[in-house]
N, C-alpha and C positions, 0 to 999 in steps of 0.2 A: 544530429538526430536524437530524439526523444524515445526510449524507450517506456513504453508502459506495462507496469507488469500485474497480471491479475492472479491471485493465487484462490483455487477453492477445492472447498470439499464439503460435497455435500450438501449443495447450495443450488441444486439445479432450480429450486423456485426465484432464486434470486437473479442468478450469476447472468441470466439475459439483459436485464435491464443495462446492468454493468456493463456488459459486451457493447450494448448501443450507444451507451453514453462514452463510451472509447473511442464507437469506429464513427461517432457524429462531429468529433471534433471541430473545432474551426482550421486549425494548424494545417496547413496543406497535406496532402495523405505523404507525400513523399520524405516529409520530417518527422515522422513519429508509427512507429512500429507496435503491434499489441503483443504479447506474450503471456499467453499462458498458461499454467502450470496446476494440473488438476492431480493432486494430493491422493490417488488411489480412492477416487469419490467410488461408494455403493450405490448410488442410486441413481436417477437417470440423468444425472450431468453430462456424462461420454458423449451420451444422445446428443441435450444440446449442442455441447461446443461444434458437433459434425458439421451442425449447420450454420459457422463461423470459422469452419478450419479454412476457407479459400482468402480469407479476410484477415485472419488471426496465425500467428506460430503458438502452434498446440502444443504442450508434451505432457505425458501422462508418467506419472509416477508408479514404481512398479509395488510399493509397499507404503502408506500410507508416515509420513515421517515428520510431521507438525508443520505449523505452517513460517517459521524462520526458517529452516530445511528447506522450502520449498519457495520461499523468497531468496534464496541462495542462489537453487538452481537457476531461477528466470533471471537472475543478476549473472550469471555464469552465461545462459544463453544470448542476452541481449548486446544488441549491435550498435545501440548509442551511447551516447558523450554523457546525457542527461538519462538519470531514472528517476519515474513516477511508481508507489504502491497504490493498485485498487484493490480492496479488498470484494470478493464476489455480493458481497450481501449490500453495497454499496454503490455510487455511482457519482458521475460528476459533470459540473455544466460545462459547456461543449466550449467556453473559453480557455477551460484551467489550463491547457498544455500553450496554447498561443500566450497568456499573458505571462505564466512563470518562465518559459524560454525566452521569451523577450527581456525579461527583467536578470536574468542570470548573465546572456550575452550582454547585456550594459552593463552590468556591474560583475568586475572581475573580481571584487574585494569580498565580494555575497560566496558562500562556497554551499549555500541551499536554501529555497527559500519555498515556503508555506503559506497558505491562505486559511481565513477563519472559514468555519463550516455551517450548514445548517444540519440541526438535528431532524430526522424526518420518520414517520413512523411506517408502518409496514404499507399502507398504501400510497408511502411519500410527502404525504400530508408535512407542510414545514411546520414544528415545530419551534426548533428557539433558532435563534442566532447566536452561534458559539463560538466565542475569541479562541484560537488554536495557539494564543500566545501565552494565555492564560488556561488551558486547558487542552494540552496538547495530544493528537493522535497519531496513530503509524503513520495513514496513508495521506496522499493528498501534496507529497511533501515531493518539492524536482530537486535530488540528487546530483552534484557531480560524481558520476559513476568511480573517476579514479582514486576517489577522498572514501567512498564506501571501501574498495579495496584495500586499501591502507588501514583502515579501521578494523580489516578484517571480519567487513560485513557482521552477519546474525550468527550469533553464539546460539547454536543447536541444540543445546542442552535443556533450555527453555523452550517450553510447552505453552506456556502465560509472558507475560509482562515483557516479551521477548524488545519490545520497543521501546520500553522503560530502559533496560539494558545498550543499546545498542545509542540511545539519547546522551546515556553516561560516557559510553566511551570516545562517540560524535562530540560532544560539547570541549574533550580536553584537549580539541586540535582545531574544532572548526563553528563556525557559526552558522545558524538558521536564521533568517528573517519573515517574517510573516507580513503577510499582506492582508488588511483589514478590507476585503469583500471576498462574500462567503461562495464558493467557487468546488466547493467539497460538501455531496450528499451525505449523512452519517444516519444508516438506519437503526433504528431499534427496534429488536424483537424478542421471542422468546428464546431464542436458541445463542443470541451475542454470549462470546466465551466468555466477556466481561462480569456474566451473571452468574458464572459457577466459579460461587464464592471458596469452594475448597482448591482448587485449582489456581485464583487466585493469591490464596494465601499461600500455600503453598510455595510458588514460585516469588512471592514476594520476599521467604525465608531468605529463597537462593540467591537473591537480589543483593539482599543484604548481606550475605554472607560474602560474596564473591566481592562486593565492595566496602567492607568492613575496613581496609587502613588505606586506601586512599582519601 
């Protein structure tokens, strides 16, 4: 089974679209589970998901704790072999889960494999087509769930670049493959955390510091 995990907060403009791009998948409904994990959202996200909880496992965070925290928890809840990150401001074509489980059960040697993305703007509009081998993102990416545990999943400490981090310590045990058709929405707007540049740096200090002598 295919776990998919959707994390958000504060996204209730977004986080539908996401929702329907999970529960349209191709993959029979019986091989892949949605989960999601809503970060102590203020604004009317609660609402939405109501109307996705008969579809979806909800769970609602009791104090707002970043969103690797909260990738932790939907990794802690989740009931499959394989995990997907969707990020709520985000979404993905109704393949992504049938062709990356297909491709991990043939190939036992693959221990995660990724697809490039299309960039898309606030009303989805595609933008570029983005090599995710050459420019890689969180989400989008099928997990062996037992190789995240071993890794000891997401370092909670980090606020920003938490997948920068977690690439680092993924890469000194195991390898990603990426698959060259773009099968991952990637939106841009004004509120991506990518743009607050203080935050960024910030956390990139940590980055560095934490792996300073390996």
């Amino acid at each position: 089974m295919v776990s998919l995990i959707i994390t958000t907060y504060n996204y209730a403009h977004f986080v539908e679209r996401a929702l329907r791009s999970a529960l349209e998948q191709s993959l029979p409904r019986e091989q892949f589970e949605v989960v999601v994990i809503d970060d102590a959202s203020t604004d009317s996200t609660p609402k939405v998901l109501e109307n996705f909880s008969q579809d979806c496992r909800v769970f609602r965070l009791d104090e707002n704790r970043g969103l690797a925290a909260a990738r932790n928890v939907g990794v802690e809840k989740a009931r499959g072999q394989f995990i997907v990150f969707l990020d709520a401001d985000d979404y993905i074509h109704r393949d992504l889960l049938k062709v990356q489980k297909l491709f991990l059960e043939e190939n036992n040697s693959i221990d995660a494999v990724s697809t490039d993305y299309w960039l898309v703007d606030e009303r989805g509009q595609h933008l570029q087509h983005i090599s995710a081998a050459e420019h890689p993102i969180a989400c989008g990416i099928m997990f062996r769930k037992d190789f995240l545990h071993h890794i000891g999943l997401y370092d909670e400490s980090f606020r920003a670049r938490e997948e920068e981090d977690l690439r680092i310590r993924w890469a000194k045990l195991y390898n990603i493959h990426n698959l060259i058709i773009p099968l991952y929405r990637y939106r841009m707007h004004e509120s991506n955390l990518t743009k607050n540049e203080a935050e960024m740096k910030k956390y990139a200090t940590h980055l560095t510091r934490k792996h300073r002598h390996e």
